[in-house]
N, C-alpha and C positions, 0 to 999 in steps of 0.2 A: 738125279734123273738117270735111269738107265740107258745105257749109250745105244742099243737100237735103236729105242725111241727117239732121241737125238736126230740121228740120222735119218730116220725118218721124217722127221719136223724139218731140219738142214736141206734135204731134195725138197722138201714141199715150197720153201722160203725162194730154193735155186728156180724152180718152175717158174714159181709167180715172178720171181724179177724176169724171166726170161719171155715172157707173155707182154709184160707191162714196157717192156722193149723191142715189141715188136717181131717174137720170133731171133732176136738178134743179142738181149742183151741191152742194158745201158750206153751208148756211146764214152769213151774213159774221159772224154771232155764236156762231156753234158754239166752241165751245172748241178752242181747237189743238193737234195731234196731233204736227206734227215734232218739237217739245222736250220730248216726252215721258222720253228718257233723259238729259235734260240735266240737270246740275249746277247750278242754279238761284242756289245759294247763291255761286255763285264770280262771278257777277256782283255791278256797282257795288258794289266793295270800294274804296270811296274811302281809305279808313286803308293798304290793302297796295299802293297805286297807283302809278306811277311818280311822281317829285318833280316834274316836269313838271303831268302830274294836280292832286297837291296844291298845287303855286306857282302855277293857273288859279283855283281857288277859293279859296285863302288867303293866299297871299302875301302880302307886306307894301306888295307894291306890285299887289295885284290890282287891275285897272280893273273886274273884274266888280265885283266888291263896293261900292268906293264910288263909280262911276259911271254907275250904273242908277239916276237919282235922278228925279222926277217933270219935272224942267225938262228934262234929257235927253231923255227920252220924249216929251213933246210935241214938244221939235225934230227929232225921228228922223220923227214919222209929218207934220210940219209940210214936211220935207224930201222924204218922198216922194210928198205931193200935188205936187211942183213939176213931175215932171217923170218920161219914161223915160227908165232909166239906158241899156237895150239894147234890141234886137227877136232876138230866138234860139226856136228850136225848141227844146221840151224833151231834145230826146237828145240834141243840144248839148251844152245844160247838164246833165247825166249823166254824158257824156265828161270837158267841163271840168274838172268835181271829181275827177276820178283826179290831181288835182294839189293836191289838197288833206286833211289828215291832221288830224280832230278833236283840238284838244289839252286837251281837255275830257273826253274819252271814256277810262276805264279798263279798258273791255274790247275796244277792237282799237286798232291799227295801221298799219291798213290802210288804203285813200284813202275817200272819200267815194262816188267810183263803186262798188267793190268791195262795200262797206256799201247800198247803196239795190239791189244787185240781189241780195245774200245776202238783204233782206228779201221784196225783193219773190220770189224763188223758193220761199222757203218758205211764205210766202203761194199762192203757186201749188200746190207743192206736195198744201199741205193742200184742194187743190177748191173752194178760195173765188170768188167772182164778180170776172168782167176789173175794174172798177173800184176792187175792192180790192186789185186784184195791181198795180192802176198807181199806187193810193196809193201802197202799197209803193214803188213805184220812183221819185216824185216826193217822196216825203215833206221830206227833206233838203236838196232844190233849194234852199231859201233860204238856203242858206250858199254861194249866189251872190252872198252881200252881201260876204263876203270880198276880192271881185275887183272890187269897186264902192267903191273909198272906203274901207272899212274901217281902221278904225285899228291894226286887231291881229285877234285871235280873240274880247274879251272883250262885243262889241257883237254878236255873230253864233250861239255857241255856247254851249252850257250849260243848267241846267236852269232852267226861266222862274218866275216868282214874280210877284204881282199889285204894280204900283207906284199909291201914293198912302195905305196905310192898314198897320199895324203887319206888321212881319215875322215871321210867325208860326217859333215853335222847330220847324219840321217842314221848315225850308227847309235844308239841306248845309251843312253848317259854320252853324249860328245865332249860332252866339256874333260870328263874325267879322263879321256886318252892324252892330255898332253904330261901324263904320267908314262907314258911309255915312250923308251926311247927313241922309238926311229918318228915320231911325231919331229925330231929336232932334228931329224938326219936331212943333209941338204940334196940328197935326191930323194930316198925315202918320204919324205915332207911333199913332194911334188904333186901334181896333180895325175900325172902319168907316170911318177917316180920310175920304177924298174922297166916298166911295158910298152908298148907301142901302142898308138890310136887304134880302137877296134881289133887287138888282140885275140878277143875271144877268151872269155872266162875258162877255157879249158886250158889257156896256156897260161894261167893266173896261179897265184899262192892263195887258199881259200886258206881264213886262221884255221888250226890244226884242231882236231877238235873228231866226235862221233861221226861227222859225215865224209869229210874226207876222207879217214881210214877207211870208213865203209863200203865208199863209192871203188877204193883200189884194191880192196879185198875182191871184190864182186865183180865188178867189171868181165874179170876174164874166166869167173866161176860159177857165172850162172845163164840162165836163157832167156832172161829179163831184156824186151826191147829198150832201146833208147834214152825214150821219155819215160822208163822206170828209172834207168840211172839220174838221168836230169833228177828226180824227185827226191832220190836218195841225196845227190849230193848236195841240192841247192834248196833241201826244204826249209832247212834253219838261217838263209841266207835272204834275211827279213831287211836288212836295207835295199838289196835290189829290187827281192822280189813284189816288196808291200813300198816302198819308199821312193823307187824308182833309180835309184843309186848306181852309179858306176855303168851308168848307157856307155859312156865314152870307151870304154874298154871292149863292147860287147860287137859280137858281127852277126849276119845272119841267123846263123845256128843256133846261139843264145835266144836269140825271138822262141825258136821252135821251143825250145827249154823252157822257158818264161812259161810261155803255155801250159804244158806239162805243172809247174811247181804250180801256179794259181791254179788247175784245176786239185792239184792234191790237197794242199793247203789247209782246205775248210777243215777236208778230216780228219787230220792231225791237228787241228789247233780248237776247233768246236766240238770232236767226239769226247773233251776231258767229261769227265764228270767224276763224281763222288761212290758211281755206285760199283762196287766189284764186281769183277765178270766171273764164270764158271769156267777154271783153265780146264778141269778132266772132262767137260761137257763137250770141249773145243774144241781140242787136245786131234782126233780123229779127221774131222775136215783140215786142220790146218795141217797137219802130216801130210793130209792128201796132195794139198796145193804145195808145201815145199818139195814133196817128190818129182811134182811136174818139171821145176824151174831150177833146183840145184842138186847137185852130188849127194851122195849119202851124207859123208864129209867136206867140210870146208877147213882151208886153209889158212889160220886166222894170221 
């Protein structure tokens, strides 16, 4: 398709969401409209997963499990006060990941690129505001850690869980963390192990993994309000946010978060699908919106 036409079709799509909200836009907490005929339940079916899937979270030799330990964790974020790994533009890093295949994820197959613009178009889609439609499309960015060092996948993907204080039964496979050590450690093993009552998730150790990095990349490098970060860092963080998990930790500010991560949620976990997207089609709107909201360059 030639890319005027593109663009022309792109403003036509921006109008009508901007009509069908009122002159305003979708509200970025409205409830979402494209997965409305979706099949909800046929997602994260981890038991009918591939064995790929299953050998990521349970294997006998999974590194997720027993290597997301409290001492890891501080040398992971000890490790990237040291230093930038790269300097890349975000559609760069977009591109990149079409070389990269969640092996953690049981609802696609598909690369990484494919997945961050299936969200962010359905985000579009439904009329929501440019800054949530480039959440969308950066959200994932931090499984640039993959290409940085990485050991494997088991340090970079998957669903995140609080390190330093007992692991809660709401965490994917519970039984298989008493593989890891700090399950035995006699404060670690706690209920509030390291933290304080109502701490606040922001002064927590999320496991180390895509989102954290991402969330401390970003934070101070782009124009993304709030409740974007909230969704970057806590959208993989499916026992709190779907399970109800680790209230006791959480204060005020966390509520406003929660918010934030369940309205994102749908689009990241219902946009999967089968079908590939057109990146040189994209390619131009999604330029557009990371010029608004980050540097030329980022700081990886």
């Amino acid at each position: 398709m030639p890319v005027p036409y593109f663009e022309e079709t792109s403003d036509a799509i921006d109008t009508v969401n901007v009509l069908k909200g009122n002159l305003k836009g979708a509200g970025w907490d409205d409830p979402s409209k494209f997965d409305s005929d979706k099949d909800k339940a046929k997602f994260r079916q981890y038991e009918e997963a591939c064995e790929s899937v299953k050998s990521f979270y349970k294997g006998l030799s999974s590194s997720f499990i027993f290597k997301q330990t409290v001492a890891f964790n501080l040398n992971a974020r000890a490790n990237l006060r040291k230093g930038v790994r790269a300097k890349m533009g975000l559609w760069e890093a977009v591109e990149k990941l079409n070389a990269l295949v969640d092996e953690s994820d049981p609802d696609t197959q598909l690369s990484q690129t494919e997945h961050a613009l299936q969200t962010a178009e359905a985000i579009r889609r439904d009329g929501k505001p440019e800054w949530f439609q480039v959440t969308g499309l950066v959200h994932d960015l931090g499984k640039m850690l993959y290409f940085f060092g990485s050991e494997g996948q088991w340090d970079v993907v998957g669903d995140t869980f609080v390190i330093g204080c007992k692991f809660p039964d709401k965490i994917i496979y519970p039984e298989t963390f008493e593989a890891n050590p700090d399950s035995k450690h006699e404060v670690y093993s706690t209920e509030y192990g390291i933290y304080k009552p109502n701490c606040g998730l922001e002064n927590v150790m999320l496991s180390w993994g895509h989102d954290e990095y991402l969330y401390n990349v970003l934070k101070h490098q782009s124009k993304l309000p709030e409740e974007a970060l909230a969704m970057i860092r806590l959208h993989s963080f499916y026992p709190w946010h779907r399970e109800g998990a680790y209230m006791h930790l959480c204060n005020e500010a966390d509520m406003k978060a929660l918010a934030a991560v369940k309205a994102f949620n749908p689009y990241d976990l219902y946009s999967k699908s089968d079908d590939p997207v057109d990146l040189e089609a994209l390619k131009p709107y999604y330029q557009g919106l990371i010029a608004k909201f980050f540097p030329e360059e980022i700081e990886w």
